[in-house]
Steps between C-alpha positions, in 0.01 A plus 500: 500500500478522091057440570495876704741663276244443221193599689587856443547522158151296460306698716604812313400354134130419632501823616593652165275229306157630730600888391287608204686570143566862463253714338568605113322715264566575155579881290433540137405772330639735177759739421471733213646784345380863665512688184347184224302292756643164344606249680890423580639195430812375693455710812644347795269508809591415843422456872724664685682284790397227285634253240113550304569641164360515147490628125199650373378395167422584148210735672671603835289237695718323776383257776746415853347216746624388799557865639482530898153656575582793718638835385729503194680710264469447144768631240525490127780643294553501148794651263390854359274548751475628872455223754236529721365259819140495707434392810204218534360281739459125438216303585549116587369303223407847295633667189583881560516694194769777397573670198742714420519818276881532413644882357777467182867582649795535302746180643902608485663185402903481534677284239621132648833352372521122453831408647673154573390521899234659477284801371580869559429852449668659217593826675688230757694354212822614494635296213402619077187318443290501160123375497346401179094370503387230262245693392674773402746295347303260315439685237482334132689182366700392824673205528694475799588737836819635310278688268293655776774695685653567195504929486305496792817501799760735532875340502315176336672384134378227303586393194337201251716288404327476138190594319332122577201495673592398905883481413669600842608854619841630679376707804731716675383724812741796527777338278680194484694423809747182343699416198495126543207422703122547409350871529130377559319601747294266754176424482261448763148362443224479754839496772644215324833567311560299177773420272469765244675279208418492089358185406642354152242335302637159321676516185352482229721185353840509291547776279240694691490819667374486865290730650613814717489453875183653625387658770391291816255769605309410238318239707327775673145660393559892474150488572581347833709748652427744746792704572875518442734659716857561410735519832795701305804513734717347746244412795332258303797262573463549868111308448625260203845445515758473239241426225387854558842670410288644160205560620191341603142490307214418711231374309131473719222310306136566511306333807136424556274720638183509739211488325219630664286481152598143481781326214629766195570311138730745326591475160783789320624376153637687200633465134781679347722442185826616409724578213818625388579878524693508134662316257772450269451698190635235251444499112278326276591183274501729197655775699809300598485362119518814311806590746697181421398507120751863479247724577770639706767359315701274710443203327602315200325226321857365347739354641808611256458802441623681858827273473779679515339829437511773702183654366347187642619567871170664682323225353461164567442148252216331503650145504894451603661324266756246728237343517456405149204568406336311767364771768148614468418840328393749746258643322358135445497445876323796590174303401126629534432493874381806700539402875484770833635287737563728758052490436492163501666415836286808687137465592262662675501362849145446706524490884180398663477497896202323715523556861158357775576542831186370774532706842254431805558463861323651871597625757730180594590353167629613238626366116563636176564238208602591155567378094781657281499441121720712251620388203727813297640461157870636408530721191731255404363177352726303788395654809233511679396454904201300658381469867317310686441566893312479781490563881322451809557690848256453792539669889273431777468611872273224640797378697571838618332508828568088576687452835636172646393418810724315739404311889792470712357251779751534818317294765 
């Protein structure tokens, strides 16, 4: 009984097996700008009813095999320009050739919000929403994210904690909203929340001063970011939860690209230096010396003679004499010495900044991989901030189009 049910099934795969594979041709040809006659890179052409696509190169050339041979339709679109499609017939075993002579067209594109499910349109946003571009934003000695959004979102205050080069930042979106509790808002990298807390450096032993708190963005590259986008009111909590009471800041790093001229080695670095705006206007060794010596009058070099006297009372001894003789002059202490300290602690502070990033990819793969340096100097002899960093992101389709197969056998 199980022999005949099989006979079917057999006798239908040698009949498949003795039918001839199905004729395929291929389609290549060039698309180029109507008004320059150049080529157009990145291009997408496509059969139509068919899962055949490609990318034109550096020179507009493309090339699709396998197409059916028969009558196709061949389309090719490409942003700021018309699309446009030919009909051609395919040969079995043949190449047909098609170019394509594409007309400039303005493209309208609408504004996409970055949200925590999802993206959106901004017009269908119906919560206060602030975009800020890295580029934009990265402009001169940056350390950290604070200092990008900083005057650059409405309702968005930040404040430095001190003058020290990454020190940490209070941010408050539209206010403070507690007394006891922490006023920070959340921040969302890449859709993964973290724990937005100051990390204390060690001490720096007994009778030291420790370092201020600084800011965990810092571990960030500026140069890394993409966009930022403030969600400024209550809906954010509806995404986020509780965390999101203050605010949220999503933070969206650069990703790699296709490269259809093959790999990119960037390289963006700068030097600055920095200084204080004033100073104290303090006087000279002789300067403070004539003043003591009575230029002004307010001192004495004896030590008898203002006793008692009311003459004497503006004016002050030069040695007291409880002490019997034993205190130092102060005229003798004064000494020779001709110090600006508030000079000697301040500096003029160098900030250097490397950044190489190495982009490549095609049409299913693609990575971007990058090196951080920066190394700024405080005005103040003490301070001073230095980074090292790196990253790596990679996304690829090839599983895309994989399907598992299953056999359910019920005989």
């Amino acid at each position: 009984m199980r022999s005949s049910q099989l006979v079917g099934p057999i006798l239908a795969f040698l009949t498949c097996g003795a039918l001839p594979l199905a004729a395929q041709g291929t389609v290549r040809g060039q698309v180029v700008d109507s008004v320059t006659r150049q080529g157009l890179p990145g291009a997408t052409v496509s059969i139509q009813a068919t899962m055949r696509t490609a990318q034109t190169g550096p020179d507009g050339n493309y090339t699709i095999s396998g197409v059916p041979a028969g009558a196709v339709v061949v389309r090719v679109t490409l942003i700021g320009f018309a699309p446009q499609q030919q009909n051609a017939t395919v040969s079995d075993g043949a190449a047909s050739d098609v170019n394509f002579s594409l007309s400039p067209q303005a493209s309208i594109l609408e504004p996409v919000v970055v949200t925590g499910y999802g993206s959106q349109r901004r017009e269908a946003i119906t919560g206060s929403v602030a975009t800020v571009e890295g580029t934009s934003a990265n402009k001169g000695v940056v350390v950290n994210t604070d200092q990008m959004i900083r005057g650059r979102a409405a309702g968005v205050e930040i404040i430095q904690n001190n003058g020290e080069p990454g020190s940490g930042s209070q941010v408050l979106i539209r206010g403070g909203s507690s007394i006891s509790a922490s006023n920070l808002p959340l921040y969302v990298i890449d859709g993964v929340p973290i724990n937005n807390v100051a990390t204390e450096p060690p001490s720096y032993g007994v009778g030291g001063s420790p370092p201020l708190p600084r800011n965990p963005l810092n571990l960030l590259n500026p140069g890394e970011i993409e966009s930022i986008v403030v969600l400024k009111d209550a809906s954010a909590a509806a995404i986020y939860g509780s965390r999101a009471a203050n605010g949220v800041i999503l933070i969206e790093t650069k990703k790699g690209a296709t490269a259809s001229g093959g790999s990119t080695l960037t390289y963006d670095g700068y030097v600055s230096a920095s200084s204080a705006a004033s100073r104290l206007n303090t006087l000279s060794a002789g300067e403070f010396s004539g003043y003591v010596n009575g230029e002004v009058g307010v001192w004495r070099a004896d030590s008898t003679a203002c006793m008692g006297s009311a003459t004497c009372a503006p004016n002050y001894a030069d040695s007291v004499g409880s002490f019997g003789g034993l205190a130092p002059s102060h005229l003798s202490a004064l000494g020779t010495a001709n110090t600006d300290w508030s000079k000697e602690v301040l500096r003029t502070g160098m900030a250097t900044n490397h950044d190489l990033s190495f982009i490549g990819g095609n049409d299913v793969t693609h990575y971007r991989a990058s090196l951080n340096y920066m190394n700024q100097e405080g005005v103040a002899l003490v301070s001073g901030f230095q980074r090292t960093q790196g990253s790596l992101n990679a996304a690829t389709r090839a599983f895309a189009d994989r399907r598992i197969m299953s056999y359910d056998d019920n005989s």
